[in-house]
BALOBA-1460 file (C-alpha; in Angstrom, 3 decimals):
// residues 209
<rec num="1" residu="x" x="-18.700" y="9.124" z="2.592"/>
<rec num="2" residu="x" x="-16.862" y="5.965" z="2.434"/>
<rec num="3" residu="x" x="-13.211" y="6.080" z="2.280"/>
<rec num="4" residu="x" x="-11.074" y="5.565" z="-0.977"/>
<rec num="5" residu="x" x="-10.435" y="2.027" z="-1.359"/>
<rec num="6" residu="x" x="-6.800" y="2.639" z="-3.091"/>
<rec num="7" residu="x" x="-3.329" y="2.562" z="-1.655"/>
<rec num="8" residu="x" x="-0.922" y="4.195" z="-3.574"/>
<rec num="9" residu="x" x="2.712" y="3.320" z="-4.145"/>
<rec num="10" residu="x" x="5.147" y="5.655" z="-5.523"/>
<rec num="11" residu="x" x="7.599" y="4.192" z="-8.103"/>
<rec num="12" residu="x" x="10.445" y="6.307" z="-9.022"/>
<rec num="13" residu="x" x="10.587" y="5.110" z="-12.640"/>
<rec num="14" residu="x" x="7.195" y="7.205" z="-13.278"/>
<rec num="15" residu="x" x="7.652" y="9.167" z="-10.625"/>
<rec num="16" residu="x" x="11.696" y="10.746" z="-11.083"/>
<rec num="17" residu="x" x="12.706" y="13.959" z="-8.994"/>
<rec num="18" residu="x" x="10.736" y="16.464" z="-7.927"/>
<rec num="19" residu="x" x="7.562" y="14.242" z="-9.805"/>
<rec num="20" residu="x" x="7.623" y="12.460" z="-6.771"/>
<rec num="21" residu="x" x="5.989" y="15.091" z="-4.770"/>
<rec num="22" residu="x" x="3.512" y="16.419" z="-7.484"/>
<rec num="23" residu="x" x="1.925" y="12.845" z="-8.088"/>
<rec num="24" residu="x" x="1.649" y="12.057" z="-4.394"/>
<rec num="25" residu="x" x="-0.208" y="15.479" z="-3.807"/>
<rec num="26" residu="x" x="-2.640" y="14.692" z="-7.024"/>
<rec num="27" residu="x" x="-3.555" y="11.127" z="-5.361"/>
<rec num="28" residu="x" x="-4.104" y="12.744" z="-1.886"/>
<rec num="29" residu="x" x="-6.338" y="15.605" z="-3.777"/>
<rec num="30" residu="x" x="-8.369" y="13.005" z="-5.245"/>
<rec num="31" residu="x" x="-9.046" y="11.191" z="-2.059"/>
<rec num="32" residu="x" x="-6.277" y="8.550" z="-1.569"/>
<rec num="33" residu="x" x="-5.099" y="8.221" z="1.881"/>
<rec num="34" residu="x" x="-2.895" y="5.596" z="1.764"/>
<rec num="35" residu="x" x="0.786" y="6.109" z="0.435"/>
<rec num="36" residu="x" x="3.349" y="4.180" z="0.578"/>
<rec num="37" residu="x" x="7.061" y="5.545" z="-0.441"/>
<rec num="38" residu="x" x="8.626" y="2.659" z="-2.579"/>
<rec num="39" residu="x" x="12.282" y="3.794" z="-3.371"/>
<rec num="40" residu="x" x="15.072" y="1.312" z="-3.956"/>
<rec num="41" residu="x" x="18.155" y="3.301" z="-5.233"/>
<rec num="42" residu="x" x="19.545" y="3.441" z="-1.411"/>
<rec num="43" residu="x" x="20.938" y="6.512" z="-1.475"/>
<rec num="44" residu="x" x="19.580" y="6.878" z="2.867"/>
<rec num="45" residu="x" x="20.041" y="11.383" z="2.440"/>
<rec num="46" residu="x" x="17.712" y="11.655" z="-1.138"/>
<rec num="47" residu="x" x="15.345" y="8.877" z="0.993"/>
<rec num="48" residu="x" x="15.144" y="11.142" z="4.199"/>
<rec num="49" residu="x" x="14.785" y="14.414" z="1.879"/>
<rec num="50" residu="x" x="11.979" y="12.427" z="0.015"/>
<rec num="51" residu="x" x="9.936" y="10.600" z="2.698"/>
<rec num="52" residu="x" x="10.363" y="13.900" z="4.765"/>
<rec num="53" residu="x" x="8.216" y="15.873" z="2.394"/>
<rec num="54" residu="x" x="5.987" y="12.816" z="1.488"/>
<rec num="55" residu="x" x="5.298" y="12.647" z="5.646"/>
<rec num="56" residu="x" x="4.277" y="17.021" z="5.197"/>
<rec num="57" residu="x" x="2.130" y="15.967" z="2.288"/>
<rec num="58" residu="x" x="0.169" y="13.154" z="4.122"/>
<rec num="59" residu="x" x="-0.046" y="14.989" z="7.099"/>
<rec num="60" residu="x" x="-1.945" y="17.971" z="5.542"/>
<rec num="61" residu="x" x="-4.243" y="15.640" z="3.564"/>
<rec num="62" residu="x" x="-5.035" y="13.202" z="6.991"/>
<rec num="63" residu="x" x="-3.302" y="10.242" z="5.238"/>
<rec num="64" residu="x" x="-0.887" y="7.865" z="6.275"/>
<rec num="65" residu="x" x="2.750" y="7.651" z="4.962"/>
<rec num="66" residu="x" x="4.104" y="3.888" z="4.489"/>
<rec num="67" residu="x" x="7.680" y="3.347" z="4.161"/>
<rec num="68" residu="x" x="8.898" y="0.236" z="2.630"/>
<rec num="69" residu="x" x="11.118" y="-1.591" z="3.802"/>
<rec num="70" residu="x" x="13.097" y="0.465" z="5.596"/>
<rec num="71" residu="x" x="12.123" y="0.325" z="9.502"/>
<rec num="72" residu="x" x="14.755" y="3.335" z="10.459"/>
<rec num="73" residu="x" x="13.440" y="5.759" z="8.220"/>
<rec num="74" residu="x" x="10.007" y="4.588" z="9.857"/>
<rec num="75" residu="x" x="11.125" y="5.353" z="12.572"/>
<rec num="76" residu="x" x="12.766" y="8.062" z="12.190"/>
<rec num="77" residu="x" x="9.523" y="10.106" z="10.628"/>
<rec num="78" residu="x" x="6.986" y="8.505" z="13.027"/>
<rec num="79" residu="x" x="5.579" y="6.609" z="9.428"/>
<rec num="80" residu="x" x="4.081" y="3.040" z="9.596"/>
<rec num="81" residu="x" x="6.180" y="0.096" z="7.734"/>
<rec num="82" residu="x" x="5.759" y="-2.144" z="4.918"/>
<rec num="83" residu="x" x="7.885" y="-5.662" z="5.320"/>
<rec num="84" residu="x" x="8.625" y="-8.312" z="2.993"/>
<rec num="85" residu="x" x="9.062" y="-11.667" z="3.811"/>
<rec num="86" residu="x" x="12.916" y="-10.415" z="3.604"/>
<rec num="87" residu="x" x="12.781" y="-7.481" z="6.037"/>
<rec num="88" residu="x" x="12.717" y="-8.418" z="9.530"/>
<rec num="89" residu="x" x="9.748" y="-9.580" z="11.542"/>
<rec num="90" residu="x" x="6.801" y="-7.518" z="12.412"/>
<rec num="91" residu="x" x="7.421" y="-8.122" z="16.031"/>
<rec num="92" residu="x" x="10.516" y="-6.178" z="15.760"/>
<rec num="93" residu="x" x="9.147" y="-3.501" z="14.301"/>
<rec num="94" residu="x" x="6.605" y="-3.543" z="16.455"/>
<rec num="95" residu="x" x="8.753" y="-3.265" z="19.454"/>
<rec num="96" residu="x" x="10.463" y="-0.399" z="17.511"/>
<rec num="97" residu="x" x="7.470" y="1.861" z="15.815"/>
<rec num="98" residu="x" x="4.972" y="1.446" z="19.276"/>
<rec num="99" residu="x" x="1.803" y="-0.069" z="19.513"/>
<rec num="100" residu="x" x="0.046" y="2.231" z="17.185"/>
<rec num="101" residu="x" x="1.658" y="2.023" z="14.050"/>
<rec num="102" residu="x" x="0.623" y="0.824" z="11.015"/>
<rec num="103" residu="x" x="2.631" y="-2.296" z="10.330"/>
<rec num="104" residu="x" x="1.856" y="-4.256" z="6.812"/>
<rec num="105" residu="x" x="3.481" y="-7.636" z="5.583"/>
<rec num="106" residu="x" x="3.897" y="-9.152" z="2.214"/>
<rec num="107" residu="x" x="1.641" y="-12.629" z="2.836"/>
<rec num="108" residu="x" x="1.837" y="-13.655" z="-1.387"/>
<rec num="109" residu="x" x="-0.553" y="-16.179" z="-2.042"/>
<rec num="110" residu="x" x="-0.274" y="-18.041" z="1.596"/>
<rec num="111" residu="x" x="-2.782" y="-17.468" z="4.523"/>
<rec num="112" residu="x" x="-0.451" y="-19.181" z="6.793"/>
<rec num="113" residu="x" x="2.131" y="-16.464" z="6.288"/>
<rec num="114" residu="x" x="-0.735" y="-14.380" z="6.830"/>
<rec num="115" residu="x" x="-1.364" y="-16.221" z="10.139"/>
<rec num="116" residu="x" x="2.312" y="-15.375" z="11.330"/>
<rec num="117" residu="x" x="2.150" y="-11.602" z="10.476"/>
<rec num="118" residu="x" x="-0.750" y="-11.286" z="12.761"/>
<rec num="119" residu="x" x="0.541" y="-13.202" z="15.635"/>
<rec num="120" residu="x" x="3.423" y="-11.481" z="15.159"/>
<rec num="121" residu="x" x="1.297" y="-7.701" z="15.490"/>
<rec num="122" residu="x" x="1.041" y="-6.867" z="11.897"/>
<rec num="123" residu="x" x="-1.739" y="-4.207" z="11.410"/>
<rec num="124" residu="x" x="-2.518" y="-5.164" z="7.375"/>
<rec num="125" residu="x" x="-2.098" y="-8.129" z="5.335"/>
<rec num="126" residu="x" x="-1.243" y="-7.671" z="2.026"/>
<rec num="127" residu="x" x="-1.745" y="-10.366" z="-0.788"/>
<rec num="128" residu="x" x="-0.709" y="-11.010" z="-4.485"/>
<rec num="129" residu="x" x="-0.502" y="-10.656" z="-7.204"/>
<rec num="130" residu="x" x="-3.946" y="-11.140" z="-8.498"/>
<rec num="131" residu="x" x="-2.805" y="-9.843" z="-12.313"/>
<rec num="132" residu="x" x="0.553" y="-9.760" z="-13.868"/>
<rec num="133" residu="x" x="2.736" y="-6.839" z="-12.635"/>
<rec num="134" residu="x" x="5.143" y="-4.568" z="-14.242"/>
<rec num="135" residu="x" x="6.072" y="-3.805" z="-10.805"/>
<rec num="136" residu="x" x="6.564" y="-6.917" z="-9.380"/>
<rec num="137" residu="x" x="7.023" y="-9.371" z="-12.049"/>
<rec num="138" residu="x" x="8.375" y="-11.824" z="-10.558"/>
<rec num="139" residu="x" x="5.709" y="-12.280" z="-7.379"/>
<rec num="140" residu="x" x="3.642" y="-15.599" z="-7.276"/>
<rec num="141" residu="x" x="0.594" y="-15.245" z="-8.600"/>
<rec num="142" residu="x" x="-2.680" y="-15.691" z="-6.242"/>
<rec num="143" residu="x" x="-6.349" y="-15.990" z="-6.965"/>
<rec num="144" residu="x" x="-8.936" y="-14.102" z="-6.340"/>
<rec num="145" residu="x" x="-10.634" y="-16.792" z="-4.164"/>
<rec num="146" residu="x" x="-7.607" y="-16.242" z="-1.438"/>
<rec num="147" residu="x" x="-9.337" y="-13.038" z="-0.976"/>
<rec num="148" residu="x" x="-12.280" y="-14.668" z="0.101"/>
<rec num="149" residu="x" x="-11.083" y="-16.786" z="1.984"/>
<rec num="150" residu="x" x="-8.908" y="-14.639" z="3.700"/>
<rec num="151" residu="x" x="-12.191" y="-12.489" z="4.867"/>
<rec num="152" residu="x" x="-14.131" y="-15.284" z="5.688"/>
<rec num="153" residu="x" x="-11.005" y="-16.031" z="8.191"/>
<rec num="154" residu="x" x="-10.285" y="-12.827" z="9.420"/>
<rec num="155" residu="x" x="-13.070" y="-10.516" z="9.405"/>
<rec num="156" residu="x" x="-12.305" y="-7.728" z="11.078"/>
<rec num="157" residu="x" x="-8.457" y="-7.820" z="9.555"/>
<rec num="158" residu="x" x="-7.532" y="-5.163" z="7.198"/>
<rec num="159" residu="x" x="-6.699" y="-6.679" z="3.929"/>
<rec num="160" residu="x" x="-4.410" y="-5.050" z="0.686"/>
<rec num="161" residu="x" x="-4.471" y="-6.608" z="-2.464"/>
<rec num="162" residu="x" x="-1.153" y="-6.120" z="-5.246"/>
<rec num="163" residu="x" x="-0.506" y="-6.521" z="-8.185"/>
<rec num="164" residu="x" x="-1.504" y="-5.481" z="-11.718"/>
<rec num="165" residu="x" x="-4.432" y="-3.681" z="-10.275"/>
<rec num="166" residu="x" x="-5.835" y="-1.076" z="-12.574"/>
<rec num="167" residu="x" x="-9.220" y="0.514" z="-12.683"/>
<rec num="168" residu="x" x="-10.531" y="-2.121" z="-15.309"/>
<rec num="169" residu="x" x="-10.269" y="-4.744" z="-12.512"/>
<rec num="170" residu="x" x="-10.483" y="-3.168" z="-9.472"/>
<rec num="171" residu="x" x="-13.979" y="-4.044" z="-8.614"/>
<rec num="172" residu="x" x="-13.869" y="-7.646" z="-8.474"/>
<rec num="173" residu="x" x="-10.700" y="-7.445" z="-6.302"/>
<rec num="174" residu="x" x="-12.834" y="-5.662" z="-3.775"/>
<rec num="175" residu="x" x="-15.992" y="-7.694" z="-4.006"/>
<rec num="176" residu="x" x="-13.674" y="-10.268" z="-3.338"/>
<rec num="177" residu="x" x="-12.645" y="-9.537" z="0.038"/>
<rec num="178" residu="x" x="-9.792" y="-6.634" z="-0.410"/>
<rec num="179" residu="x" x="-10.476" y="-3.601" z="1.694"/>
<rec num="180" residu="x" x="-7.329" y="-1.479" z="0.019"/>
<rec num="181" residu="x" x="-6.419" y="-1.469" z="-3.364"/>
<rec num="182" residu="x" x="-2.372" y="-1.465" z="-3.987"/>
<rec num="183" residu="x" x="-1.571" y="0.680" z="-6.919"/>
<rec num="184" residu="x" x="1.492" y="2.128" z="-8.615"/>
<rec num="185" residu="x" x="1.384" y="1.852" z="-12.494"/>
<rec num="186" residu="x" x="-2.170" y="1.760" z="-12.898"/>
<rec num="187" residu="x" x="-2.478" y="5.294" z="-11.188"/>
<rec num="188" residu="x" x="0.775" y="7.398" z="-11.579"/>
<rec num="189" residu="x" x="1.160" y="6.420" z="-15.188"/>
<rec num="190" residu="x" x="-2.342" y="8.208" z="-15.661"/>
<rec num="191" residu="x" x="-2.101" y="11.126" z="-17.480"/>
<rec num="192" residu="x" x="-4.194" y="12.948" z="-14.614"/>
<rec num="193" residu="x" x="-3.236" y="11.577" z="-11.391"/>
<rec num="194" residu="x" x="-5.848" y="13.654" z="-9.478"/>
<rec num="195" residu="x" x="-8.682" y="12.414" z="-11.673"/>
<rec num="196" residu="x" x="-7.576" y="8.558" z="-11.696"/>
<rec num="197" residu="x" x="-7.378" y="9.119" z="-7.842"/>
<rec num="198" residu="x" x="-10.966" y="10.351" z="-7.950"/>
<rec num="199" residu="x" x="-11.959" y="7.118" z="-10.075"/>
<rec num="200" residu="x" x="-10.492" y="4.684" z="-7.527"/>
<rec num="201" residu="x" x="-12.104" y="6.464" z="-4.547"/>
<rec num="202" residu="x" x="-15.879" y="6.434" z="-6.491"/>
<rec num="203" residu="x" x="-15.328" y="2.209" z="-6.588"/>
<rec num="204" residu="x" x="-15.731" y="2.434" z="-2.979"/>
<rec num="205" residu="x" x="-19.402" y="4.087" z="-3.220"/>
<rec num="206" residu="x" x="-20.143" y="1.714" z="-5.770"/>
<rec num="207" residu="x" x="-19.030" y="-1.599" z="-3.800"/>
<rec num="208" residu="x" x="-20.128" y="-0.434" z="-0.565"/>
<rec num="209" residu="x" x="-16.294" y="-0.659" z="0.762"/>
């Protein structure tokens, strides 16, 4: 069966307190296995407490946990990293985390920051936005045909597209060259997590992803 195609990122707004833990399980039940904690309010105890018992969620379900951002919490729970174009170079992190984590980079709508993330070790590139974001308002927006061309450079590279991705539009982000699908809004604002979970997953069966 081919692996869900969506990535899911937690966002405290719809996700507040103990929420947090109940949404993540529903989009590991329905077959995500990609989550990345997203939490900006920088209090470093409620983080630990959080990405502690995101990292006992993932492990059950055979996901991977994704910390943004933050390469000592990474570290700290054995989790792979997300960076920004902000937050330190993926060679550094990949000095820190070890050769086998899972190391992604914000590329935007530019394959030759893309070109420096993997020189630099990064194990996903992630591009966008393709569609305007609640999350992200303010990111550049890319097209669709940097997907493309993205894959036709990089074959074998794993490749994350973000940004306004819902179900609606999902397809055509992955027949354009994503492998993983970025979400936030467009799965934990669903009113059943579990089943929207289930929805992205059945895109990859349809696609062939």
């Amino acid at each position: 069966m081919p692996l869900s195609p969506l990535y899911a990122i937690t966002d405290s707004r719809l996700l507040p307190g103990d929420k947090l833990f109940s949404g993540a399980a529903s989009a590991l039940e329905g077959g995500c296995r990609w989550l990345q904690y997203r939490d900006k309010s920088g209090d470093a105890q409620q983080r630990l407490y959080e990405a502690e018992k995101l990292m006992q969620l993932c492990t059950a379900a055979g996901a991977y946990l994704i910390i943004n951002d933050d390469l000592k919490l990474a570290k700290q729970l054995g989790a792979g990293v997300h960076l920004g174009q902000g937050d330190g170079s993926p060679a550094e992190a990949r000095a820190l985390l070890g050769p086998e984590a899972i190391i992604g980079v914000t590329c935007h709508d530019s394959l030759t920051l893309a070109q420096a993330a993997m020189d630099q070790g990064a194990s996903y590139l992630a591009f966008g936005r393709f569609f305007p974001s609640t999350t992200k308002p303010d990111a550049p927006p890319a097209p669709l045909s940097l997907l493309h061309e993205a894959r036709q450079r990089w074959p074998h590279q794993t490749i994350v597209a973000i940004g306004g991705i819902q179900l609606a539009n999902a397809e055509q982000v992955l027949t354009a060259g994503a492998d993983l699908l970025a979400v936030s809004e467009g799965l934990f604002a669903a009113e059943d997590i579990a089943e929207r979970s289930r929805a992205f997953a059945a895109l990859a069966r349809s696609s062939g992803h």
